[in-house]
VEXDREN-2710 file (C-alpha; in Angstrom, 1 decimal):
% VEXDREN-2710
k/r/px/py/pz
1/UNK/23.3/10.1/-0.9
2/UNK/22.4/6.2/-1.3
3/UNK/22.9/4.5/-5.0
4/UNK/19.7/2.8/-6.5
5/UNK/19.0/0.4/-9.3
6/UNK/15.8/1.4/-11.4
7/UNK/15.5/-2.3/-12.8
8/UNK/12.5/-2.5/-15.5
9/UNK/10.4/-5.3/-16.2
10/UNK/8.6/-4.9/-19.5
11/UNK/6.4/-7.7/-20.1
12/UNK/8.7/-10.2/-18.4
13/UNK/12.0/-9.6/-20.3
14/UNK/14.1/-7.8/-16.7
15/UNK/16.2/-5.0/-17.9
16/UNK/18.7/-4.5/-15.1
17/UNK/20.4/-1.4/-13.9
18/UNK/23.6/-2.0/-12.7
19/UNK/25.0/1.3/-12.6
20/UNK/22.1/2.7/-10.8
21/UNK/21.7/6.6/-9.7
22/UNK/22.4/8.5/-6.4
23/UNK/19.2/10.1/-4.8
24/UNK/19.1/12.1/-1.7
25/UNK/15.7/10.6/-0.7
26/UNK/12.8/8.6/-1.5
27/UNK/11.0/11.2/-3.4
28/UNK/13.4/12.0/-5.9
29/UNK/13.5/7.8/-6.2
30/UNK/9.5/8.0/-6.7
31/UNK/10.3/11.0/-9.8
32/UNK/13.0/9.3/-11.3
33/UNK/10.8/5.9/-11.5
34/UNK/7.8/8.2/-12.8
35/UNK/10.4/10.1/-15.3
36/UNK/12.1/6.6/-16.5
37/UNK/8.0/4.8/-17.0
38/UNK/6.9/8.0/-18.9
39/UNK/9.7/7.8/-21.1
40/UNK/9.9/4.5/-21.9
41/UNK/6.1/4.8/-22.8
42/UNK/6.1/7.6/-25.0
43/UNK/9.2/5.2/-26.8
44/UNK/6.4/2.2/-27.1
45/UNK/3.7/4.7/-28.3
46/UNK/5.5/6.1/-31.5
47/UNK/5.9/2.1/-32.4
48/UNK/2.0/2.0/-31.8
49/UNK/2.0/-0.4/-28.8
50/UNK/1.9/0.7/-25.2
51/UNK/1.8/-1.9/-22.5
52/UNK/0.5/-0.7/-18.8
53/UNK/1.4/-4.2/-17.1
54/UNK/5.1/-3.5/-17.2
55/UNK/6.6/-1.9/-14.3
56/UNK/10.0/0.0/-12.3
57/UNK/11.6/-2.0/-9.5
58/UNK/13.4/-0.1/-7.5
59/UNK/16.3/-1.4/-5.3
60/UNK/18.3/0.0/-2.7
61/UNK/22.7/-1.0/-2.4
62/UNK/21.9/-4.1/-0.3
63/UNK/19.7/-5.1/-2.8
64/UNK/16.5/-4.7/-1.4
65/UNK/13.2/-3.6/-3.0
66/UNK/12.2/-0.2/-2.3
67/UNK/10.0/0.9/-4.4
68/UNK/7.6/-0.6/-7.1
69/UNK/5.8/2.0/-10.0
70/UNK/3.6/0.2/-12.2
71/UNK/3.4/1.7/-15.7
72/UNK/-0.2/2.0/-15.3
73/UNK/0.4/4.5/-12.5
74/UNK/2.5/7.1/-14.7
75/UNK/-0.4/8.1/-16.1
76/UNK/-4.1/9.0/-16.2
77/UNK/-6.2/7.5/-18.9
78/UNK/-9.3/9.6/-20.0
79/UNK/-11.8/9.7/-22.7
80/UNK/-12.4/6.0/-22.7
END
């Protein structure tokens, strides 16, 4: 299993992961990503604020980018 670093930008301030988690393959990195955004968002909702333009980096043990998940693509906004 490879290590990687779930790094979260929310609205510019960079919240690194240096611990990261091991994942068997890149769709259990995808779920985690989706997991992490969801949570953090139901956190900014029960302060009344919820901000789609932050996102998840994802970055493999070399460092590299593997995977990007825009907040606004944890979820599906309806009834506007």
């Amino acid at each position: 299993m490879a290590r990687y670093h779930f790094h979260i930008d929310e609205c510019g301030t960079i919240i690194t992961d240096d611990e990261g988690l091991k994942k068997p393959d890149m769709e259990s990195v995808r779920h985690e990503a989706l997991m992490s955004a969801r949570e953090i968002m139901c956190g900014e909702m029960k302060r009344g604020k919820l901000c789609l333009s932050c996102h998840i980096e994802v970055q493999d043990e070399a460092g590299h980018v593997v995977y990007i998940l825009p907040f606004k693509q944890a979820v599906e906004v309806t009834g506007i």
